[in-house]
C-alpha positions in Angstrom: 3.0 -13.2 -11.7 3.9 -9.8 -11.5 2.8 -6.4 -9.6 1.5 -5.5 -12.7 -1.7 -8.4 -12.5 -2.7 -6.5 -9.6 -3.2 -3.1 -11.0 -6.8 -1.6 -11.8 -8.6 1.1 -12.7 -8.5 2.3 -8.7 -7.3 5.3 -8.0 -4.8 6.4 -5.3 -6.1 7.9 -2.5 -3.6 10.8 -1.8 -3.3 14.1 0.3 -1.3 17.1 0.2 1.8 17.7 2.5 0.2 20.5 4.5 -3.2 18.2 4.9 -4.3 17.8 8.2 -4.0 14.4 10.0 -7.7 15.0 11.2 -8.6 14.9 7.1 -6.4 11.5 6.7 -8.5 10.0 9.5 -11.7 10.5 7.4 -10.3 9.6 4.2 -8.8 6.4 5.7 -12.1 5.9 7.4 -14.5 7.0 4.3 -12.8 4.7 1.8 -11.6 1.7 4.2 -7.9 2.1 3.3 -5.0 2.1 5.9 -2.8 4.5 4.1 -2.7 7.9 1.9 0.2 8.7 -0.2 1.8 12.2 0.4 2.4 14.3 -3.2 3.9 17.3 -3.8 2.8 18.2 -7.8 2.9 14.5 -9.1 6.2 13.4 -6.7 5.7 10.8 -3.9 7.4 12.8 -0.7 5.7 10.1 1.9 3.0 8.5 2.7 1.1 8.4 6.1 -0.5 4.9 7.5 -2.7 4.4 10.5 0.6 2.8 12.4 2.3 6.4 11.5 -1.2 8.4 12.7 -1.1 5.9 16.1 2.7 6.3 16.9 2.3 10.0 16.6 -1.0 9.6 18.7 0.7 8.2 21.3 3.7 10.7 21.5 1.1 14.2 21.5 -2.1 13.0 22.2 -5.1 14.1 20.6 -3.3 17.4 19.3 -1.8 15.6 16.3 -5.3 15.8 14.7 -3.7 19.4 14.0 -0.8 18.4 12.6 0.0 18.0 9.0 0.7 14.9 6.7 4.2 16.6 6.3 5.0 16.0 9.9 3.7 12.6 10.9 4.8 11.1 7.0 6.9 8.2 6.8 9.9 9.4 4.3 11.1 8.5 1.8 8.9 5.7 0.7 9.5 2.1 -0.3 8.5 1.6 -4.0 8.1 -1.4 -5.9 7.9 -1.8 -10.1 5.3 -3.0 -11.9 7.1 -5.9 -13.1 8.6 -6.8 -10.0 7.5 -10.7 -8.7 4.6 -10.7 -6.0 6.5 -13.1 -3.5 9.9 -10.5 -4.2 7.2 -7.4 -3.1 6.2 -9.9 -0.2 9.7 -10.2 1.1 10.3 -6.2 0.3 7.1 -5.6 2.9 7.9 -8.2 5.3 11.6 -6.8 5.7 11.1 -3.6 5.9 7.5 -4.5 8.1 5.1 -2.0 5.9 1.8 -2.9 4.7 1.8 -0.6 1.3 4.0 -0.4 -1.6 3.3 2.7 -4.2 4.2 1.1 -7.9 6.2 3.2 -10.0 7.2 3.1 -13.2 9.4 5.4 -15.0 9.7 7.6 -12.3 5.8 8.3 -12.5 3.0 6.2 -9.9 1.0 3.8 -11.3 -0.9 2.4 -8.4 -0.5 1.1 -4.7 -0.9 -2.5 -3.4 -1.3 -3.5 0.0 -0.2 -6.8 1.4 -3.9 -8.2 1.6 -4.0 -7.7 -2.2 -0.8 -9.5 -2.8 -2.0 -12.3 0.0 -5.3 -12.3 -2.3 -3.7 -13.4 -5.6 -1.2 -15.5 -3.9 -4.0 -17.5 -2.1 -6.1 -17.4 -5.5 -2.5 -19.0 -7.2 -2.5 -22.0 -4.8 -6.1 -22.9 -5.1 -5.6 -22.8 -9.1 -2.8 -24.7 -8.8 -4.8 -27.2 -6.3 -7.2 -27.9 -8.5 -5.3 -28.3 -11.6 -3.5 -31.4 -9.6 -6.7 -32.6 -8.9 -7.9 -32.8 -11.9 -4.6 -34.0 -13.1 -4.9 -36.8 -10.8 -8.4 -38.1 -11.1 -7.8 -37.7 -15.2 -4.9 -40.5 -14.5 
């Protein structure tokens, strides 16, 4: 199964370099995501997660609310292809210990997936696969 089954119709969420960190708390908060993509024109330049927004926290205080998606970013970004394997994006995530992976294709984004979605299908592989030895056994 490839990255490709997970891709929908969602959009990315993404923000500007020069948008504030205080505006990535709310769009993290209003649409339950953990990280925004940063684009300049249609080119991924970073992307800012709540470990990135905490870190910086921690360093300046509350003042980072002030600062901009430019400065707290994590850059450059890990991306995956559609057609790459879910467990290879696993091992890509749990290597390099991130929790998003923008897909790209052609030089062009075609979605992000987070490791709870590729956990998701995973989990909903084994259970298929459970039950299709079940039924494989009690048919014998």
């Amino acid at each position: 199964m490839s990255i490709r089954s997970l891709l929908s119709n969602r959009s990315v969420v993404s923000v500007a370099p020069q948008t504030s960190v205080r505006e990535i708390v709310a769009l993290l908060d209003r649409h339950r995501i953990g990280a925004v993509l940063v684009l300049d024109s249609e080119s991924i330049v970073g992307i800012v997660s709540e470990r990135d927004i905490v870190g910086e926290l921690a360093q300046q205080g509350a003042g980072v609310l002030d600062a901009t998606a430019g400065a707290v970013m994590t850059s450059p970004v890990v991306t995956v292809d559609p057609d790459a394997s879910i467990p290879a994006a696993m091992a890509t995530m749990t290597n390099r210990r991130i929790r998003h992976l923008p897909v790209v294709a052609g030089g062009a984004l075609v979605g992000l997936v987070s490791i709870g979605d590729l956990v998701k299908r995973r989990i909903e592989e084994a259970e298929g696969e459970a039950s299709a030895l079940k039924d494989y056994i009690s048919a014998a």
